[in-house]
C-alpha positions in Angstrom: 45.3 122.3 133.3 44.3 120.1 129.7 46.2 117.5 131.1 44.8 114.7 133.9 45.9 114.3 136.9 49.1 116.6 137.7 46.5 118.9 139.8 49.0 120.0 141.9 52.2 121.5 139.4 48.8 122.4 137.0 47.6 124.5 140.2 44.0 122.9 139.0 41.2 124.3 139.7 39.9 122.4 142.7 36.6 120.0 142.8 34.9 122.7 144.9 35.8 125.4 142.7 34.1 123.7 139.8 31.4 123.2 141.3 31.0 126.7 141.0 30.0 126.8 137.6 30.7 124.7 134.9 34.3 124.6 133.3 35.9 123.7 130.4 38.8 122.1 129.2 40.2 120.5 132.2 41.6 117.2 132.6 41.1 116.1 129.4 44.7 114.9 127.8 46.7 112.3 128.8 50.4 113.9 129.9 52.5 111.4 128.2 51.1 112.4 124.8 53.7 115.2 123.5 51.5 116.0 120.2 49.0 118.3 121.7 49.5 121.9 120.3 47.9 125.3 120.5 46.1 124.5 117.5 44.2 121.4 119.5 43.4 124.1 121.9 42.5 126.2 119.8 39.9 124.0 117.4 38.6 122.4 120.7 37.4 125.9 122.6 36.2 127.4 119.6 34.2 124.9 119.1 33.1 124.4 122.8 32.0 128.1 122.5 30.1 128.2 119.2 30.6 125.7 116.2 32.4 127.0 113.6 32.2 125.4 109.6 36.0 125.3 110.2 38.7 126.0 112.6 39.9 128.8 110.9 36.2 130.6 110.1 35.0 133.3 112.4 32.3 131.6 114.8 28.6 133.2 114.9 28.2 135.7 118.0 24.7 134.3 118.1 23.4 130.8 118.2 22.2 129.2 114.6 18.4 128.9 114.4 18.5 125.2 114.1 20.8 123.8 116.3 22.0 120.0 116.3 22.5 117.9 119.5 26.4 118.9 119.4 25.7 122.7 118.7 23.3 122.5 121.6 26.4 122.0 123.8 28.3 125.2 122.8 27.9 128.2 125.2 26.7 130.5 122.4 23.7 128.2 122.3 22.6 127.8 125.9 22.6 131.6 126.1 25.6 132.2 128.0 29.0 134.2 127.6 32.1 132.0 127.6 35.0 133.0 130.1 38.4 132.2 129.1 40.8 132.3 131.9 44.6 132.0 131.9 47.4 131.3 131.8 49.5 131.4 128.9 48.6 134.3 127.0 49.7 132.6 123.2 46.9 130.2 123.5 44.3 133.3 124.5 45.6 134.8 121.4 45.0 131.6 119.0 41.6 131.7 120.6 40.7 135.3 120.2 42.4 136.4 116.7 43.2 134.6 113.8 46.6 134.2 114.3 47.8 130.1 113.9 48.4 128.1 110.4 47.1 124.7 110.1 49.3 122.8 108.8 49.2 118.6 107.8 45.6 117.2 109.1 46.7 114.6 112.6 45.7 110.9 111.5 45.8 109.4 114.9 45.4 110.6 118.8 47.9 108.0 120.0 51.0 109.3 121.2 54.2 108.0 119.4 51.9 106.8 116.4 52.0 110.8 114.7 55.7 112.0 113.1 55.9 115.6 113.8 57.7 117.6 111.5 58.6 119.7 113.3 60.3 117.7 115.9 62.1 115.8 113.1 63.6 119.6 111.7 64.3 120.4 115.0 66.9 117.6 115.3 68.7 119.2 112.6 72.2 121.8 112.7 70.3 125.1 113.0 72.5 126.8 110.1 71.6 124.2 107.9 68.0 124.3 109.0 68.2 128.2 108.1 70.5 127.5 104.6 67.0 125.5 103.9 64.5 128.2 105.0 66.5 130.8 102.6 66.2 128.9 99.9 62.2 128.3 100.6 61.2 131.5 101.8 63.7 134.3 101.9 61.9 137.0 103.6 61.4 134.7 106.5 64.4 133.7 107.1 65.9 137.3 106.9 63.1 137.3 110.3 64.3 134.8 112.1 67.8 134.6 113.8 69.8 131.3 112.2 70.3 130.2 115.7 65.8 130.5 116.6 65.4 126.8 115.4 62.1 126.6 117.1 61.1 129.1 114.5 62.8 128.2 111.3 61.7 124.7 111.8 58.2 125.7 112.0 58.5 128.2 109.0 59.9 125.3 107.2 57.4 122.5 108.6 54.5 125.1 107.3 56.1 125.4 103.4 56.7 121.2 103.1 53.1 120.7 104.2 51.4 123.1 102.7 53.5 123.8 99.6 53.1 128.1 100.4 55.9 130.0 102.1 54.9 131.0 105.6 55.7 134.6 104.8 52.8 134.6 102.1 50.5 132.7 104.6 51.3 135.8 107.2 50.6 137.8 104.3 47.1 136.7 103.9 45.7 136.8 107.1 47.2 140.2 107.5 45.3 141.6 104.2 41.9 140.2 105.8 39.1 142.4 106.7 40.1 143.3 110.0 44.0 141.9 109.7 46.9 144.3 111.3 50.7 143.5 111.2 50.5 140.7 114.1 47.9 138.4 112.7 44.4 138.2 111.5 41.1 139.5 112.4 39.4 139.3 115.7 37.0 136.0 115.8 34.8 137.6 119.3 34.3 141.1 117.6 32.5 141.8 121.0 35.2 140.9 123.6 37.1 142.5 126.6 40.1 141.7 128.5 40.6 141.8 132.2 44.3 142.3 132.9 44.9 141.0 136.7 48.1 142.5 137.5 50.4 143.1 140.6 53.5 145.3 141.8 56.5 142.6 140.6 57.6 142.4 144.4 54.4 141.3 145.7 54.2 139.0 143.0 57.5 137.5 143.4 56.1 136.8 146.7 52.8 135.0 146.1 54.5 132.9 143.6 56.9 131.6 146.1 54.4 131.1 148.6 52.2 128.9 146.1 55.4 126.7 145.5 55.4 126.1 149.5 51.9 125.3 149.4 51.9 123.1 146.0 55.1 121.2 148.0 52.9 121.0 150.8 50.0 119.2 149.2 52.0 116.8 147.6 54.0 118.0 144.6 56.6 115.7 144.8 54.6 112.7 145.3 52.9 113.6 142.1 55.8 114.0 140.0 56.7 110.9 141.7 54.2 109.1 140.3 54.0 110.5 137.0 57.9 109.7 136.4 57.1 105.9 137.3 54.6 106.2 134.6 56.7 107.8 132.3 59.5 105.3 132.7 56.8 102.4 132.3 55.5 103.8 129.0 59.0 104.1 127.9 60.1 100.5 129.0 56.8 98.8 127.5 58.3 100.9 124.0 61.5 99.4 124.1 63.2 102.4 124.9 66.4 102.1 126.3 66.7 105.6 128.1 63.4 104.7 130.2 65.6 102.3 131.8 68.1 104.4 132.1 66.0 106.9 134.0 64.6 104.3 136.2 68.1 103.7 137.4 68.9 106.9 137.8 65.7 107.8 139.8 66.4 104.7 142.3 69.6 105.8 142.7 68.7 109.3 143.5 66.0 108.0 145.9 69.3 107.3 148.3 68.0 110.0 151.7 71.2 111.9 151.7 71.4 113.1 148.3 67.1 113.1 147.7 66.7 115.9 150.1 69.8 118.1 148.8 68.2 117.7 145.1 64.8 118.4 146.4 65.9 121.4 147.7 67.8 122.7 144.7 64.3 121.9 142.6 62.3 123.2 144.7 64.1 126.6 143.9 64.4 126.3 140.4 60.9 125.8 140.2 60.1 129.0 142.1 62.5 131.2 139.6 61.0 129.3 136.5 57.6 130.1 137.9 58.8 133.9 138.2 60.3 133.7 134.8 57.4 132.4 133.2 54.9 135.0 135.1 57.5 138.1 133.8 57.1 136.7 130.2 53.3 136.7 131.0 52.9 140.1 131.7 55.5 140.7 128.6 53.2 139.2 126.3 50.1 141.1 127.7 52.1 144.5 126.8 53.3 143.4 123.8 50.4 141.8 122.5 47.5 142.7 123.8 48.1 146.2 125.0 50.3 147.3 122.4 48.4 146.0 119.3 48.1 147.0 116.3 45.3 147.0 113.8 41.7 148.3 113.9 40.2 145.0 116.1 41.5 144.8 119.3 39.2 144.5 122.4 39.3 147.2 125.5 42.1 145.6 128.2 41.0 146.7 131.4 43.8 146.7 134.5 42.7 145.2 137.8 45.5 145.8 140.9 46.2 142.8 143.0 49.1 143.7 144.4 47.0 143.9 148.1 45.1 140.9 148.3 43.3 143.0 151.4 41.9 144.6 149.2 40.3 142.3 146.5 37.2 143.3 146.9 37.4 146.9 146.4 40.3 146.5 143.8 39.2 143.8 141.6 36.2 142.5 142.3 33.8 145.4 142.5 36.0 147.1 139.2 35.6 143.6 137.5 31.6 143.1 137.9 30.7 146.6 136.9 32.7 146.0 133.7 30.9 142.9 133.4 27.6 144.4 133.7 28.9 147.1 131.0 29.5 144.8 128.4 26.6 142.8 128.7 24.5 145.7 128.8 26.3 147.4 125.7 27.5 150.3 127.3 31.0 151.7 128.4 31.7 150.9 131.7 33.2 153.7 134.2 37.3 152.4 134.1 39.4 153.3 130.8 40.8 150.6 129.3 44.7 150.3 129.4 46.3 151.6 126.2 49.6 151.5 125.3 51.4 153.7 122.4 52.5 151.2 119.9 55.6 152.7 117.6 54.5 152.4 114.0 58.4 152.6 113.1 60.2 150.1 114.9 60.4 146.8 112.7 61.0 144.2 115.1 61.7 141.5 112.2 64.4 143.9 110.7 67.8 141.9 109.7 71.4 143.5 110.5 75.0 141.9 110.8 77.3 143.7 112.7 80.7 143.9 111.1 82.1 144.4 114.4 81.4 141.2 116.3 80.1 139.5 113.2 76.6 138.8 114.8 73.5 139.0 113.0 71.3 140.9 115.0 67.1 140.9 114.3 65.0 143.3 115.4 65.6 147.5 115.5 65.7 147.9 119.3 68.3 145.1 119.5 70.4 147.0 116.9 70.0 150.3 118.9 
């Protein structure tokens, strides 16, 4: 939802909604820039809710005693207690522990004008990428499958620009006061985490019923429009494949075959939606609920698996929880624990003789 316009595929949060109370980081980047990262989000909403020295330094839990005209804008210093809602659970994370690397400061906001790395590593063979990262930094590349090139790119990206093997950086923020074996310490010390979670059939449901609706309000119009867009700012670039696109896009505008592709989209956007709200929940587990380390906040579950009854299941649970925290004391719900196995490395490095496959991780070897 960082991204203007494309309110509908976004699921925005609507005009009326917002009127609400007052919301954050919301129609703010343009979509045809591909350089915004985690790390943007990150360094933007921490400073929205407090203003930290740096993007990496814990924020103050209370407002400083003299506060400039751009401190006066955070939430910590109007009094108020920041909500972050979501979504995709990585960028909560960033948010909440200390967790990311910064890497090589950005120059420039325009898009095309900023060489990622990354990007550039990425169009590289894989086993050469990895033949790189063992050279560089061993005991991450005995992590990270040869064939994970998202990762060993960005292990490599993080040594050439900042001269430190990302193992040692994940080192260091680990050995912090506060640090465990995932990351960092806890920025919010005083946080909790409501969980919103529903039976995976009922879910499976609602998602496809929000594609209908999205399709209803105008989906395809929008992504319409944002292609034309796309194609222009590929054209005025000199681009060839732009064109390319455009041509292809007229040509699938012909009726006959528009509704048959439509159709098929329309699906596959349902199972990705249902694939990406799986990997959600995932994340929570693995992440959130099953942390370790001393600083993790309470995870409360709220079932939503009967929107009937929202108001006995989540909304009355939710605000006495609320009213808890603020108040300092333990609300009436246990939070949602799960054991985490001390034992099982999920970074450990086999090859099987057998199939000649390197396998990472103990439960994958079991």
């Amino acid at each position: 939802q960082v991204y203007k316009g494309l309110d509908i595929i976004t699921n925005k949060v609507s005009p009326q909604e917002q009127s609400l109370c007052r919301h954050h980081m919301i129609s703010f980047v343009d979509p045809l820039v591909s350089n915004y990262t985690v790390v943007d989000f990150r360094d933007k909403a921490g400073a929205l809710i407090s203003f930290p020295s740096s993007a990496d330094t814990s924020p103050p839990l209370s407002p400083p005693s003299t506060a400039s005209p751009a401190r006066e804008s955070c939430i910590f210093s109007r009094d108020k207690i920041p909500i972050v809602v979501g979504g995709t659970n990585y960028y909560i994370e960033s948010l909440l522990w200390k967790v990311l690397i910064n890497t090589k400061e950005k120059t420039s906001t325009t898009p095309g004008l900023i060489s990622d790395r990354k990007e550039e590593l990425e169009q590289l063979d894989g086993l050469e990428l990895h033949r790189r990262l063992s050279q560089v930094d061993p005991e991450m590349a005995a992590k990270i499958h040869p064939h994970d090139k998202r990762k060993v790119a960005r292990s490599l990206q993080v040594f050439e620009e900042t001269g430190i093997p990302h193992s040692e950086i994940l080192h260091q923020q680990q050995e912090e006061e506060g640090g465990g074996p995932l990351g960092g310490p806890l920025r919010y010390p005083h946080s909790c985490i409501l969980w919103l979670h529903a039976d995976q059939a009922a879910l499976d449901q609602r998602l496809e019923q929000r594609v209908d609706e999205m399709v209803a309000a105008g989906l395809l119009e929008e992504l319409r429009d944002f292609h034309k867009r796309y194609n222009q700012e590929k054209v005025a670039e000199n681009r060839w494949c732009g064109t390319i696109q455009h041509r292809l896009l007229s040509s699938l505008a012909l009726t006959f075959l528009f509704h048959s592709l439509c159709f098929k989209g329309i699906q596959a956007l349902k199972q990705v939606t249902k694939r990406y709200a799986r990997r959600q929940n995932k994340w929570v587990r693995n992440r959130f609920l099953r942390r370790p380390g001393p600083n993790v906040p309470p995870v409360y579950g709220l079932e939503v698996s009967d929107h009937l009854r929202w108001e006995e299941d989540v909304l009355k649970p939710a605000l006495e929880i609320v009213e808890s925290f603020i108040q300092g004391r333990e609300p009436s719900a246990e939070p949602v624990r799960m054991e985490y196995d001390a034992k099982e490395n999920k970074r450990s490095h086999r090859v099987c003789d057998i199939c000649d496959r390197v396998i990472i991780g103990d439960r994958e070897w079991a």
